[in-house]
C-alpha positions as CSV (number, residue, x, y, z in Angstrom):
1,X,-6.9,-6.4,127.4
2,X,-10.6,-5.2,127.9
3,X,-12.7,-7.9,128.7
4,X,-16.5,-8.1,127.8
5,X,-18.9,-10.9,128.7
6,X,-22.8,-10.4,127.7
7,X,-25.4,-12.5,129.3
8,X,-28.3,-13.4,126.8
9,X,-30.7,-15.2,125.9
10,X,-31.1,-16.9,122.0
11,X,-34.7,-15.5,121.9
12,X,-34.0,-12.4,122.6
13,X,-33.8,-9.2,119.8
14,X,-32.0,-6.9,122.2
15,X,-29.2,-9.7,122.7
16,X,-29.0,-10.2,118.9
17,X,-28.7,-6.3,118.6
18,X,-26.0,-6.0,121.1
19,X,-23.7,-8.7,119.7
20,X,-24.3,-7.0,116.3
21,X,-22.8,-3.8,117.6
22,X,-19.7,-6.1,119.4
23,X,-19.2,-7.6,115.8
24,X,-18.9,-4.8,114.2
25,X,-16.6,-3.1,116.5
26,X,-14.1,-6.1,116.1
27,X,-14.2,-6.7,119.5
28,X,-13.4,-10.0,121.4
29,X,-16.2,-11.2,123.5
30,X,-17.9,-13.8,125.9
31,X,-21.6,-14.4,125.4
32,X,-23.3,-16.8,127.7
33,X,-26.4,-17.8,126.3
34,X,-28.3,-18.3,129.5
35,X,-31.5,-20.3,128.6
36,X,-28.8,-22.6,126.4
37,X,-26.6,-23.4,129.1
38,X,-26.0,-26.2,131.9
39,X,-27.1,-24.1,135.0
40,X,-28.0,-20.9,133.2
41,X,-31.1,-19.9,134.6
42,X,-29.2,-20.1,138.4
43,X,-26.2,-18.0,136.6
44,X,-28.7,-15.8,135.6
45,X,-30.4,-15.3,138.7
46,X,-27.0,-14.4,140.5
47,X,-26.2,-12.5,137.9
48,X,-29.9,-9.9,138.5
49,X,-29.3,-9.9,142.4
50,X,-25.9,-8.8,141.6
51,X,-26.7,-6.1,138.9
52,X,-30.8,-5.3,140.3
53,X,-31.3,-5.5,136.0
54,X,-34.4,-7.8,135.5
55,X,-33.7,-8.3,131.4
56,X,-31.2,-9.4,129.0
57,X,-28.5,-8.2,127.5
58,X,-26.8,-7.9,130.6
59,X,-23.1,-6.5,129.8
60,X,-19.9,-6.2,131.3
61,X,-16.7,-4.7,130.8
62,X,-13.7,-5.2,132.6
63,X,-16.3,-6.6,134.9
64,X,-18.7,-3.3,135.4
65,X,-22.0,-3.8,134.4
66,X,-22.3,-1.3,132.2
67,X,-26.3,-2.0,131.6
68,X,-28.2,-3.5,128.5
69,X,-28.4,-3.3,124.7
70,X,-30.0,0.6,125.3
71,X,-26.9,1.4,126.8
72,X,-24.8,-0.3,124.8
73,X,-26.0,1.6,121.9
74,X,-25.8,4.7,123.8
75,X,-22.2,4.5,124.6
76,X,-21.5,3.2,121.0
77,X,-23.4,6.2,119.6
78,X,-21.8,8.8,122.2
79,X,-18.2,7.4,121.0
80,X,-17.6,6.4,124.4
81,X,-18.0,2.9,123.5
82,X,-14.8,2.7,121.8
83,X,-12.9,4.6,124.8
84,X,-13.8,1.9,127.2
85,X,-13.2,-1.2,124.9
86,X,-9.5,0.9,123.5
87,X,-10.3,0.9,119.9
């Protein structure tokens, strides 16, 4: 089973976009809505030393940051998308 966790923010356009794509792949997925959550902005701090990305979305799948919503929509575009997720 593929897993996919975003890390977002509920401001954010490029978040909104990303989960947009995600929905309408019928994919499962965890978002963690940084700026919402108890401890988010330390989660999300670990989370930009880990990856060197400053911005949200930050994505992963089967734990690999695969980058943000650019990238997401690149590798949906590309078809790739749906290789890595199995659909």
């Amino acid at each position: 089973m593929v897993k996919i966790k975003l890390y977002t923010k509920s401001y954010c356009p490029f978040c909104h976009r990303a989960i947009e794509i995600l929905k309408n792949l019928n994919v499962d997925f965890e978002n963690f809505e940084v700026n919402t959550m108890q401890n988010g902005e330390e989660i999300y701090e670990k989370i930009k030393e880990k990856t060197g990305h400053q911005t949200v979305p930050q994505i992963f799948i089967n734990d690999k940051f695969i980058g943000g919503c650019d990238e997401l929509e690149e590798l949906n575009e590309s078809g790739e998308l749906k290789e890595l997720i199995g659909s």
